[in-house]
C-alpha positions in Angstrom: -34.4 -49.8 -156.2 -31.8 -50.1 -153.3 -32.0 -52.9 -150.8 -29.6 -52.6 -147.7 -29.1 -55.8 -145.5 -28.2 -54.9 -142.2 -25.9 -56.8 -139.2 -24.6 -60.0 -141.6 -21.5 -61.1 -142.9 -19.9 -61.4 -146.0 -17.3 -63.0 -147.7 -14.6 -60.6 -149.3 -11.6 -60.7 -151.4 -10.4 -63.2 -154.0 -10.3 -66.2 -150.8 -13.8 -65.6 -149.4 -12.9 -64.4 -146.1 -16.1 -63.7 -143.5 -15.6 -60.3 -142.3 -14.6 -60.2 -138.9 -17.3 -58.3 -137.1 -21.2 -57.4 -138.8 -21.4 -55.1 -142.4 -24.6 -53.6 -143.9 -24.5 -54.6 -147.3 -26.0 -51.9 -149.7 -27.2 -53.7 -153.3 -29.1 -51.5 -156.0 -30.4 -53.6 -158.8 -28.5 -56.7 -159.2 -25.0 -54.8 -157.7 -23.3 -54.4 -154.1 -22.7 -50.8 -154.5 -21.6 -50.7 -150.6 -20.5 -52.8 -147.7 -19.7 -51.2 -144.6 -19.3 -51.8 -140.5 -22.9 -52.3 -139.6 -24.8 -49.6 -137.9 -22.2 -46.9 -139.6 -24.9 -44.9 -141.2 -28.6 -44.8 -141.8 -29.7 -47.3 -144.6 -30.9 -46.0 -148.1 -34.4 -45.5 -148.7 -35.7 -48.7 -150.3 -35.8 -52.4 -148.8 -34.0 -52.8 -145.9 -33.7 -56.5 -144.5 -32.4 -57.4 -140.8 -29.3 -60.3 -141.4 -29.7 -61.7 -138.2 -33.5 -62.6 -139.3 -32.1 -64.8 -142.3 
């Protein structure tokens, strides 16, 4: 089951840093399989979460 959370931030790389502008994180199971510049493509079929709702 895929799960995509879209216009958020995340924390990247081995110091945390927040990404400079909003991703769509793409998580199937219990893995990020994707994170990308939000609103680059279409998100999966599956659960799809708004990040600016969290």
């Amino acid at each position: 089951m895929k799960t995509t959370i879209l216009n958020c931030h995340a924390l990247t790389g081995e110091n945390a840093t927040p990404t400079p502008a909003p991703v769509d994180i793409e998580i199937e199971g219990r893995l990020i399989t994707e994170v990308r510049p939000a609103g680059a493509r279409e998100p999966a079929a599956g659960t799809v979460i708004d990040g600016r709702e969290l």
